[in-house]
N, C-alpha and C positions, 0 to 999 in steps of 0.2 A: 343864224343857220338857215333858217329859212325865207329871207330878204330876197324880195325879183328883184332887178333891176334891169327895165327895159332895154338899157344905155347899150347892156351887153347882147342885147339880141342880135344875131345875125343870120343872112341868108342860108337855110338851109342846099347843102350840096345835092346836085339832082344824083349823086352816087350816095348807096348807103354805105356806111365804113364797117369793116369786117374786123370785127373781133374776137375773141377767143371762146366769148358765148354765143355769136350772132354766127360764128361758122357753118357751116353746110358742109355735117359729116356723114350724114342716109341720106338718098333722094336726093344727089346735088342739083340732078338735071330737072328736079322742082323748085330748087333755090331759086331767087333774085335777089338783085342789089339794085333793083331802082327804086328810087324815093316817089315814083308817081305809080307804083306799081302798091308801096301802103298807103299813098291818099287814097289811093282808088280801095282798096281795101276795109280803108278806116271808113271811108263816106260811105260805103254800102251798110254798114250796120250802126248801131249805138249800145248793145251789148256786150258787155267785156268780162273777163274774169280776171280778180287780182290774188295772185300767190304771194302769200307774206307769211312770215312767222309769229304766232304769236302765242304769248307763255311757253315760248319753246319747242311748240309743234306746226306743223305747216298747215294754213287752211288757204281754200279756196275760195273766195268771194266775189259772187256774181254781184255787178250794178254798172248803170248806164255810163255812158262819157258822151264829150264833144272835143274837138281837133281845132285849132285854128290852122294845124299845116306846121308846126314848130313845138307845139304843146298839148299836152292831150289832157283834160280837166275830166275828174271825175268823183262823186260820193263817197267819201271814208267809210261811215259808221264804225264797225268794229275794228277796220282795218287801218282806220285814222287814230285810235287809242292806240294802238301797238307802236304805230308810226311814229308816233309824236314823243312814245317811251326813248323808243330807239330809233331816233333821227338819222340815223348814219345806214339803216337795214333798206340793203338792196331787192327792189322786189320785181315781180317778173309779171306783166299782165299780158294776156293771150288775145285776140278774134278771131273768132273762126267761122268760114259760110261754105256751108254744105250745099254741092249744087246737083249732086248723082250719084250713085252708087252703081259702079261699073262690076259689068258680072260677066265674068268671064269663064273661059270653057271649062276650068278647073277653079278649084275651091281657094288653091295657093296665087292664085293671079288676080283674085275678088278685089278692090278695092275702092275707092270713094274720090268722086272728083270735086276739089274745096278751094278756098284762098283762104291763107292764115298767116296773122303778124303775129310776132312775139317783139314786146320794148321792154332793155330791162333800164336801169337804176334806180337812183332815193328818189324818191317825190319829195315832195314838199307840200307842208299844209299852207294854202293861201287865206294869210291872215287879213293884207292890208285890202278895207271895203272896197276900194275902185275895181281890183286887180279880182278882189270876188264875185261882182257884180257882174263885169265882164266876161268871168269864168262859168257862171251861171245861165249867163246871155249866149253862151259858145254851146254850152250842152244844152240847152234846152230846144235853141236852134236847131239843132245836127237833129236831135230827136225828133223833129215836131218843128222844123219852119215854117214861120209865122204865129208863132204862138206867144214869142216873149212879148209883141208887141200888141198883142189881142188882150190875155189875163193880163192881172194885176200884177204888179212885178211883187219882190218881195221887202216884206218892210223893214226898219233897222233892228228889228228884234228877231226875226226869222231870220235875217241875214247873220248874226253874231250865232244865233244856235244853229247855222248849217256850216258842215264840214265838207270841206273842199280841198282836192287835193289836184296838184299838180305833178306832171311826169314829162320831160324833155324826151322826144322822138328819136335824140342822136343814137341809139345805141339799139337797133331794128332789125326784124330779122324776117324775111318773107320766102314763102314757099306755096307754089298754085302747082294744082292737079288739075288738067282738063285732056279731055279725047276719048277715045275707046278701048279695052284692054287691051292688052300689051303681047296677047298671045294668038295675034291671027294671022304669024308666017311662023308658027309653030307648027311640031306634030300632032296637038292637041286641035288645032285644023279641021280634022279629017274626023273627028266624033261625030258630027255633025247635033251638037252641042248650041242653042240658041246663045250669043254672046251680043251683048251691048252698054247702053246706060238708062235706068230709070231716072231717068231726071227729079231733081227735087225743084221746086219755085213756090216759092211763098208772095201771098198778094195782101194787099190793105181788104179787112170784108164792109161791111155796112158799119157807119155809126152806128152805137148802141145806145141813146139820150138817158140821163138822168133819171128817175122815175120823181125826181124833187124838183127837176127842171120847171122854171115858170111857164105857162100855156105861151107862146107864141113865140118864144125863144130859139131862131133857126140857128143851125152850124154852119160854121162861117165857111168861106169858100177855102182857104189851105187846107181844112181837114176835110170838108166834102171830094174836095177835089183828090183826096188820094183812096177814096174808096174805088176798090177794084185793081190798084195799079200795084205794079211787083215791090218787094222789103230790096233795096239792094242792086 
């Protein structure tokens, strides 16, 4: 049930396919259906949220992921026990980047400029070691390039106790908000009402070193080099 088989991989379509849940039924004119409109998406963050059922009720669990562009890999924990119960249960994982809070001349026209994917179907737990190792090497990448190749990878015992889950791209749904409110060839115009966007941007701050770090142990240049520089 949960067997990859690279054989079958194929190009994904630079169109995303519209589905009955991936529709744009509010906001269409925030929809998209480009496939490079969610890399770009997915490559700006590494935080995700998965909606899954478990014992019957819906939770929401935040944890990291990595993209190769086809597949999106990411940390079970509790939502990998659920999964593994009910192999067949479709779940729906979110990102979302907030980039302003547009404030407009009335309280009804307020709203927030974002990029956000939704992918739904079944994951899959990635059993066979290559396909995990790989998947491990994809999110820790996407997180923190240059890092798999700095620390110590992980050993055949931390590899069997980490849970890895896999989720296919095909089934996507994206929607961006950007500009400035929407009410300034209104009659709310004329209040003379300050109207625009706070911007939000988020940067990398300073290393913060170990306090157990050995004396003369500097941070290597991929992670110095993103202090200061924007998440995204």
């Amino acid at each position: 049930m949960f067997e990859h088989d690279p054989d079958q991989a194929t190009e994904p379509s630079d169109t995303l396919a519209v589905t009955e849940r991936t529709r744009h039924r509010r906001l269409r004119e925030q929809g998209g259906t480009s496939r490079a409109e969610l890399d770009a998406i997915l490559r700006a963050g590494f935080l995700c949220h998965l909606g899954v059922m478990v014992d019957g009720a819906p939770m929401v669990v935040p944890t990291v992921y990595g993209t190769d562009g086809t597949t999106i890999y990411f940390h079970g924990s509790v939502a990998s026990r659920s999964l593994v119960a009910s192999p067949e249960a479709t779940v729906c994982l979110t990102v979302t980047h907030v980039d302003g809070l547009v404030l407009a001349r009335s309280v009804f026209e307020h709203g927030v400029n974002y990029r956000s994917a939704m992918i739904y179907g079944v994951p899959r737990a990635v059993a066979d070691p290559e396909e995990k190792l790989a998947g491990l090497r994809c999110l820790t990448e996407h997180v923190t390039p240059g890092q798999w190749d700095y620390a110590r990878r992980p050993s055949r015992k931390e590899l069997a106790a980490t849970a890895l889950l896999a989720l296919s791209l095909d089934e996507a749904s994206v929607k961006v908000r950007t500009g400035p409110p929407d009410d300034g060839d209104g009659p709310d115009a004329e209040l003379g009402v300050w109207a625009g966007v706070l911007p939000l941007r988020q940067t990398w701050g300073a290393l913060e070193a170990d306090p157990a770090l050995a004396e003369g142990i500097a941070a290597p240049a991929h992670l110095a080099d993103r202090v200061d520089r924007p998440l995204g």
